[in-house]
RODO-2510 file (C-alpha; in nm, 4 decimals, decimal comma):
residues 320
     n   res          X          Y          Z
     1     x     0,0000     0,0000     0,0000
     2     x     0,1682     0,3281    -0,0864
     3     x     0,1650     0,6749     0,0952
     4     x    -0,1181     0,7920     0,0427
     5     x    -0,3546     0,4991    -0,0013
     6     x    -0,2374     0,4462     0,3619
     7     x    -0,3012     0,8054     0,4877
     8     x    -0,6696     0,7687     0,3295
     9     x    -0,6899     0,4386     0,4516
    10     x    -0,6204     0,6086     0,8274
    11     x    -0,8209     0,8901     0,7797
    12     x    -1,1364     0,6848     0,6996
    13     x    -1,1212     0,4516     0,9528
    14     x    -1,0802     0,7318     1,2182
    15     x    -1,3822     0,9133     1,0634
    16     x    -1,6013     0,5884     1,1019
    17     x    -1,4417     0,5186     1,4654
    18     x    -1,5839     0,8518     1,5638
    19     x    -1,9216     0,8489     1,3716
    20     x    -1,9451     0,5121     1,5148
    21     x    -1,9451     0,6508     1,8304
    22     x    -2,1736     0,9489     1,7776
    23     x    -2,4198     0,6574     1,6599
    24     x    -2,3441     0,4213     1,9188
    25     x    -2,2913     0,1390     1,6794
    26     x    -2,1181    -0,0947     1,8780
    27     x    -2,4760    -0,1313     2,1172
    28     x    -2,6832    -0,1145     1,7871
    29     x    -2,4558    -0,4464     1,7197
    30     x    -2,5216    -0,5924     2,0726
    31     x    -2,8964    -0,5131     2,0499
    32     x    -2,8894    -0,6855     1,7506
    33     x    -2,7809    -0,9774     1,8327
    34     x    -3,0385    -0,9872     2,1168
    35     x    -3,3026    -0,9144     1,8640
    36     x    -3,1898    -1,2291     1,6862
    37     x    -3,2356    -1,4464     1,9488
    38     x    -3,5302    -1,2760     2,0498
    39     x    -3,7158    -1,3444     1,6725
    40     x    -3,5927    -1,7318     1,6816
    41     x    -3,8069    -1,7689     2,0132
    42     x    -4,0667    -1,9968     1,9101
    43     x    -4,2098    -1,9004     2,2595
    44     x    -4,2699    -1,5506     2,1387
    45     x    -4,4661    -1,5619     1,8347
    46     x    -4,6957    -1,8457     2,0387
    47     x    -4,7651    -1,5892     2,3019
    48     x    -4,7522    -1,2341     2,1337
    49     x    -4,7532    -1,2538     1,7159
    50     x    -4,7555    -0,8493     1,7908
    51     x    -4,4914    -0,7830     1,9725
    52     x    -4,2773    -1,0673     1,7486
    53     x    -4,3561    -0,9098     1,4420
    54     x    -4,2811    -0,5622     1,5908
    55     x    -3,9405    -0,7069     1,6762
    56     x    -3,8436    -0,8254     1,3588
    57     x    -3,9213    -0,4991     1,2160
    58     x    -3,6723    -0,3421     1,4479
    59     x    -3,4222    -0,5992     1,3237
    60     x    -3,4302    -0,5363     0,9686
    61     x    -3,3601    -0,1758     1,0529
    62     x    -3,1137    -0,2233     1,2616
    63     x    -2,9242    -0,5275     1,0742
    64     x    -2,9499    -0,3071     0,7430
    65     x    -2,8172     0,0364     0,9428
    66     x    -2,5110    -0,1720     1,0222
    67     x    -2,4864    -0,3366     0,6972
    68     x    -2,5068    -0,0056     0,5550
    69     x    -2,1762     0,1329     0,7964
    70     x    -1,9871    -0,1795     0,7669
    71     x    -1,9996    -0,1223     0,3737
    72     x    -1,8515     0,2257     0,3683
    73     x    -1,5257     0,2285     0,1771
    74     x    -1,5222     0,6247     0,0763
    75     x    -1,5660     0,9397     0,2707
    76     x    -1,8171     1,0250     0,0122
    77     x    -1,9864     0,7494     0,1428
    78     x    -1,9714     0,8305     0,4962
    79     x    -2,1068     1,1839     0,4842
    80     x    -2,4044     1,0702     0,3082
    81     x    -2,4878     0,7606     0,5478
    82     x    -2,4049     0,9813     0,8415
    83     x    -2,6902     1,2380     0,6946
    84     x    -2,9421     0,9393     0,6294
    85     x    -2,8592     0,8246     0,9847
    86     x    -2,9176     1,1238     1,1180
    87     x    -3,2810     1,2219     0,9278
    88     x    -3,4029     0,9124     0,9455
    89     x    -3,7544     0,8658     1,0139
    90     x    -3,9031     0,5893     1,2759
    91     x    -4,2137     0,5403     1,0402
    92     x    -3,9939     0,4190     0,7443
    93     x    -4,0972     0,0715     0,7603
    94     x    -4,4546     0,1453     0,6694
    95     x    -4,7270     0,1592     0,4155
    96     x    -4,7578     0,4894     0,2081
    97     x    -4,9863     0,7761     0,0587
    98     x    -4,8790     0,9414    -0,2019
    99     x    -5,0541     1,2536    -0,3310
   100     x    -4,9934     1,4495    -0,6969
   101     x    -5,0608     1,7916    -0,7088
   102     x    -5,0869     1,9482    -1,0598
   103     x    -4,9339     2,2586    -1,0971
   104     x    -5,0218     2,5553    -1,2925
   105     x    -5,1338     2,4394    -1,7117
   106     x    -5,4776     2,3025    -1,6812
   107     x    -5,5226     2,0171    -1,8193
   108     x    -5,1487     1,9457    -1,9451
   109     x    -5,0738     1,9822    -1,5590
   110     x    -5,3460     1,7423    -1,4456
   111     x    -5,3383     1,4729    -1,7240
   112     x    -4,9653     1,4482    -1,5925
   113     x    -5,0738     1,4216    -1,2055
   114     x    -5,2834     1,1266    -1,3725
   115     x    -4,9633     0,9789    -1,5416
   116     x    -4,7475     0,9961    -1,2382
   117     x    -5,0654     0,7836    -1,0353
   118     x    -5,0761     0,5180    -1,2965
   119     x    -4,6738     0,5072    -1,2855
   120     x    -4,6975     0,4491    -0,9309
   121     x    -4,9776     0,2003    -0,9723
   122     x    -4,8016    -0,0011    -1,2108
   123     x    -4,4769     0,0059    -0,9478
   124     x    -4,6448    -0,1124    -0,6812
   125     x    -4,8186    -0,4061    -0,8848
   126     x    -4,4601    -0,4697    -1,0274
   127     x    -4,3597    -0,5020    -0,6405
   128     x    -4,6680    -0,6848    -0,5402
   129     x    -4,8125    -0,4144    -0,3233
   130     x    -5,2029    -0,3303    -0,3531
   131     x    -5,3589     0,0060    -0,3354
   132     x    -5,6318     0,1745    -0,3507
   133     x    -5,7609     0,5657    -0,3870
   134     x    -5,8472     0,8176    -0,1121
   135     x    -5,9341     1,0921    -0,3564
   136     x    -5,8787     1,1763    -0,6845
   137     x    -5,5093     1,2598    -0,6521
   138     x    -5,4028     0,9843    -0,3515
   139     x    -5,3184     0,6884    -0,3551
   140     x    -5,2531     0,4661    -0,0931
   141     x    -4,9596     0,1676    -0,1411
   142     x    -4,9841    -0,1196     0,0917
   143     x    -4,6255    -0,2741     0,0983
   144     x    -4,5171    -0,2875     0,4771
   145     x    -4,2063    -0,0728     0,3424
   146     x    -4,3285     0,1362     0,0672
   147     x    -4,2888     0,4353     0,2577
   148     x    -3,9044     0,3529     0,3039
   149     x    -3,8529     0,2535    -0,0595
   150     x    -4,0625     0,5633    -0,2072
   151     x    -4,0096     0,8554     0,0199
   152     x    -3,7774     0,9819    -0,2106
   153     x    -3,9746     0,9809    -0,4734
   154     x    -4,1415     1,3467    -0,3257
   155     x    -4,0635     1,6573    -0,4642
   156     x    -4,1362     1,8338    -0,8336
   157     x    -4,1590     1,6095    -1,1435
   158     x    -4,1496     1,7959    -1,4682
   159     x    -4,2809     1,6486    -1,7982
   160     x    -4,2010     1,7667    -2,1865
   161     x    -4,3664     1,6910    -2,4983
   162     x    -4,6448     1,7709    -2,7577
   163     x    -4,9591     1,8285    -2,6116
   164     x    -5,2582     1,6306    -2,7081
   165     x    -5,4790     1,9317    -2,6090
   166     x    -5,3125     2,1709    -2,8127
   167     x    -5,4657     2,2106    -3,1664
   168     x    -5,1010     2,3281    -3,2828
   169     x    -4,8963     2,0274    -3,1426
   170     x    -4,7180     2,2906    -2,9931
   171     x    -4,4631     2,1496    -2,6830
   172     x    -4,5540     2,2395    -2,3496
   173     x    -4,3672     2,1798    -2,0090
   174     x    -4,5651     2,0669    -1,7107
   175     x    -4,5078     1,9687    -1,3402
   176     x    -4,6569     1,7979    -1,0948
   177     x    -4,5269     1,7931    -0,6805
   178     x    -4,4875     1,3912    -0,5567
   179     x    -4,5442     1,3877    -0,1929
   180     x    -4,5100     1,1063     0,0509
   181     x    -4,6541     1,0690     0,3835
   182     x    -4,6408     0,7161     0,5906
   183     x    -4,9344     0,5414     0,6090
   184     x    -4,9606     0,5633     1,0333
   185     x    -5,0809     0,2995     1,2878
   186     x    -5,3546     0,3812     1,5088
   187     x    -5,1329     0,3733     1,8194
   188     x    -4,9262     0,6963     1,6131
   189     x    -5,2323     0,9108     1,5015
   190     x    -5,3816     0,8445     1,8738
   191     x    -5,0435     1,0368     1,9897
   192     x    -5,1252     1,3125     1,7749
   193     x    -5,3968     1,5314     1,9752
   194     x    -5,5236     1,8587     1,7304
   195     x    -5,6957     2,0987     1,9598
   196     x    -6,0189     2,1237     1,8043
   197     x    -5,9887     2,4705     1,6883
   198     x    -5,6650     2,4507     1,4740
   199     x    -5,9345     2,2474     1,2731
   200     x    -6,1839     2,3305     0,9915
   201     x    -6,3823     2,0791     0,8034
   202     x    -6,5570     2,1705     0,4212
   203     x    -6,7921     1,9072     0,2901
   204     x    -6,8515     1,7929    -0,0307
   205     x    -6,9831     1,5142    -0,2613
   206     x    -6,8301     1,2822    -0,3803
   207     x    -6,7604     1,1038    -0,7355
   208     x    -6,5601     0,8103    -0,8890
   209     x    -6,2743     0,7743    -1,1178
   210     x    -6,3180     1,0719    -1,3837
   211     x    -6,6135     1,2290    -1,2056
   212     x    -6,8310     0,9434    -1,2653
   213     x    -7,0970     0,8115    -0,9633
   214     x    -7,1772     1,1757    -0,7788
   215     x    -7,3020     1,0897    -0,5039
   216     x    -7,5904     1,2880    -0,3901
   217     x    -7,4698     1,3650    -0,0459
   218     x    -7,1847     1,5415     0,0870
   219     x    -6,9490     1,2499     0,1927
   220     x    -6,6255     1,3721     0,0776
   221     x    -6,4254     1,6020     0,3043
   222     x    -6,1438     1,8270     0,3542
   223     x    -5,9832     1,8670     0,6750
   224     x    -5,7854     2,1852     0,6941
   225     x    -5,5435     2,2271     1,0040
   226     x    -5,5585     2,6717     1,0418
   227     x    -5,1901     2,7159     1,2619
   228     x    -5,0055     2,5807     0,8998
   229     x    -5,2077     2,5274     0,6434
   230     x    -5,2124     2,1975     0,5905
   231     x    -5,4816     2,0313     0,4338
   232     x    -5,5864     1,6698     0,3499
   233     x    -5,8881     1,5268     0,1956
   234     x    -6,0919     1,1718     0,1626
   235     x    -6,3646     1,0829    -0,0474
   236     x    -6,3353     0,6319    -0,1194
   237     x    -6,5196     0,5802     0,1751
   238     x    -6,9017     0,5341     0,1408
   239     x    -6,9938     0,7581     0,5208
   240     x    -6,8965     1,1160     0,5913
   241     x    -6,7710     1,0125     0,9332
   242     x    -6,5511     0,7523     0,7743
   243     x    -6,3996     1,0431     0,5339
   244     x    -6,3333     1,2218     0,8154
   245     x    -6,1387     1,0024     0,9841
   246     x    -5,9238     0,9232     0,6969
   247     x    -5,8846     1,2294     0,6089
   248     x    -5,7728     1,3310     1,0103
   249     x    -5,5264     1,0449     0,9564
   250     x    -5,3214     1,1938     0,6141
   251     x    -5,3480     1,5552     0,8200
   252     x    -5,1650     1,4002     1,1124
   253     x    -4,9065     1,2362     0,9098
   254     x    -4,8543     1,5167     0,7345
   255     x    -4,8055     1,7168     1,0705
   256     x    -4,5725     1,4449     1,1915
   257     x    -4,3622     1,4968     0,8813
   258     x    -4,3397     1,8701     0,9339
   259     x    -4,2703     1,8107     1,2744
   260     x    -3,9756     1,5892     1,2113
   261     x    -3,8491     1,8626     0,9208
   262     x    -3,8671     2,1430     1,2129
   263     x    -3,7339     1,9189     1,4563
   264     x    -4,0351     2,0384     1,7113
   265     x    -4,1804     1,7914     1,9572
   266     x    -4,4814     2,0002     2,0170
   267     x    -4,7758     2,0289     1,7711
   268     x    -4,8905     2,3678     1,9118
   269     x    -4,5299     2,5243     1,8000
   270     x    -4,6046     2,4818     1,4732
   271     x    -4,7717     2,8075     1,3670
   272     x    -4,6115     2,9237     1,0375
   273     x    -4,8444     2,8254     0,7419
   274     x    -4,7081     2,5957     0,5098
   275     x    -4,7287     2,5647     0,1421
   276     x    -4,5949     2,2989    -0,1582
   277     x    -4,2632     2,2612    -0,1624
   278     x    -4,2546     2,3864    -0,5537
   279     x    -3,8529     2,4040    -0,5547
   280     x    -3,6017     2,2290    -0,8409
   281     x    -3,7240     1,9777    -1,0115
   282     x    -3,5996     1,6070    -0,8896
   283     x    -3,6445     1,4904    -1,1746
   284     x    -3,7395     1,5395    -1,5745
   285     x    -3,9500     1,3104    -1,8449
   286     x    -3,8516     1,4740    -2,2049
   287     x    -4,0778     1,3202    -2,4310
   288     x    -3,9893     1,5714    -2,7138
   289     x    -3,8293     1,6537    -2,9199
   290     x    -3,5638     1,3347    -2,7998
   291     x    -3,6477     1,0729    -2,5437
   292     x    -3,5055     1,1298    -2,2007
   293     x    -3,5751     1,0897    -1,8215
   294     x    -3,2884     1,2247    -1,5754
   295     x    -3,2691     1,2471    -1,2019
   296     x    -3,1218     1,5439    -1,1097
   297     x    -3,0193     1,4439    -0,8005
   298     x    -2,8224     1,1550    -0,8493
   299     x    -2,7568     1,1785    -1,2223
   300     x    -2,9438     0,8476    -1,3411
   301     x    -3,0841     0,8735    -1,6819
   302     x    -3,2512     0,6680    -1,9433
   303     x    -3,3871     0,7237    -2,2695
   304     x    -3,7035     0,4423    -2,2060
   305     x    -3,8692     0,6809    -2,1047
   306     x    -4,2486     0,4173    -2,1921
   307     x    -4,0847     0,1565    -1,9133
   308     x    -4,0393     0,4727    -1,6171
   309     x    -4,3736     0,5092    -1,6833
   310     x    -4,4943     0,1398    -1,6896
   311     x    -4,3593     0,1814    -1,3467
   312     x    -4,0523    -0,0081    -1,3890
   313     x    -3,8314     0,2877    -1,1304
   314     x    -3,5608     0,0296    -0,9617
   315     x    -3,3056     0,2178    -1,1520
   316     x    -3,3748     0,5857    -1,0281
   317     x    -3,4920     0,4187    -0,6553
   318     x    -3,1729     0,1544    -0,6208
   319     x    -2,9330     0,5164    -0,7080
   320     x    -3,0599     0,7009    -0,3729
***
């Protein structure tokens, strides 16, 4: 080993020595090992499937956290697992909701919130996952760890090509803004309490795919929380009081989420209203005048641009 492979070599070790530290790696390695003996107790799963289940959970997160730090070979590599390790979320390894917002072009902007839905249906049949819709422009993914595997996938999606609602062909650029929420467990939207009047509800009716089925009274509803601004809305379920508390359930994980982002442990300190993140793009679906579709975060692009949207995304989600 020459010179300076050496002095790398000694540099990166000591960097992971002290991050292991900071992380406390070495009892994440001892709990894990308890957690394996734990999971293998037949004894366990006879007398509480619950708690088993939970515990295994906790072992895959654990067992792929260390995998994760015994596989860093660059200090590239290190700063970006130390900033994972550091943001992560405890609600990873859940379902998800995902909800497209169209942004300003009419129907250009909403045909391609429609796109990105079907892409993301197609995914999740691709991964085995079922779903289903909460409104128009949600969609909920039932793989236990959809949330971990697609959280990424939030921020502003742009889309170029001719469009077929413009008698010219002219080409037109639209976006759309991906966000991801976890799909919560009862026991977390119980700890969320929302004082009554940080609350508004609106009412509507509802309707089926494409408008189709209006119902003739007002079960949909809206659930707007007044402090930030944050609204969420339900309208698959056939009651009003059903709707209500689905739509109570994507407000709280939204909350939880800006929460985490703010670093507050306290829902009443969150008082500054919040809007769409409509920053950068993440990433961009050229459909004219070449085929194209780049992340612009990582740098993964592919000219197949029909199989992204068929939902075949391993590429783009294996690069994060």
């Amino acid at each position: 080993m020459n010179k300076d492979k050496k002095e790398f070599s000694e540099n990166l070790d000591k960097l992971k020595k002290l991050l292991a530290e900071r992380l406390g790696i070495e009892e994440k390695r001892r709990k894990l090992r308890e957690l394996e003996f734990e999971v293998s107790d037949s004894d366990l799963w006879q007398n509480n499937k619950i708690l088993a289940e939970a515990k295994v959970k906790e072992f895959g997160i654990s067992k792929n956290l260390i995998e994760k730090f015994d596989a860093i070979d660059s200090v590239e590599k290190l700063h970006r697992f130390e900033v994972e390790a550091m943001t992560g979320s405890k609600y990873e390894f859940l379902p998800s909701i995902i909800s497209v917002y169209p942004g300003a072009g009419g129907k250009d902007a909403e045909d391609w919130a429609v796109i990105l839905l079907k892409m993301y249906e197609k995914y999740a049949t691709y991964r085995g996952w079922g779903f289903s819709y909460i409104d128009d422009f949600i969609l909920k993914i039932k793989g236990e760890d959809s949330y971990n595997i697609l959280r990424k996938e939030s921020g502003v999606h742009r889309l170029v090509r001719i469009s077929p609602y413009d008698s010219k062909k002219l080409r037109h650029t639209s976006f759309a803004l991906v966000e991801v929420l976890p799909d919560l467990k009862k026991a977390d939207v119980d700890k969320i309490q929302i004082p009554e009047k940080d609350i508004k509800f609106e009412f509507s009716r509802s309707s089926g795919p494409g408008g189709q089925n209006v119902n003739k009274v007002e079960t949909a509803v809206k659930v707007v929380h007044l402090p930030t601004g944050l609204t969420a809305s339900s309208q698959s379920c056939r009651s009003q009081a059903q709707n209500r508390e689905q739509a109570i359930n994507i407000l709280k994980a939204k909350i939880i989420k800006l929460m985490e982002v703010n670093r507050e442990t306290e829902i009443e300190k969150l008082k500054t209203k919040t809007v769409p993140e409509w920053g950068s793009q993440i990433r961009s679906y050229v459909m004219h005048p070449y085929k194209l579709v780049k992340d612009h975060r990582t740098g993964v692009e592919t000219a197949k641009i029909d199989e992204v949207l068929d939902g075949r995304l391993d590429d783009f989600i294996a690069s994060r």
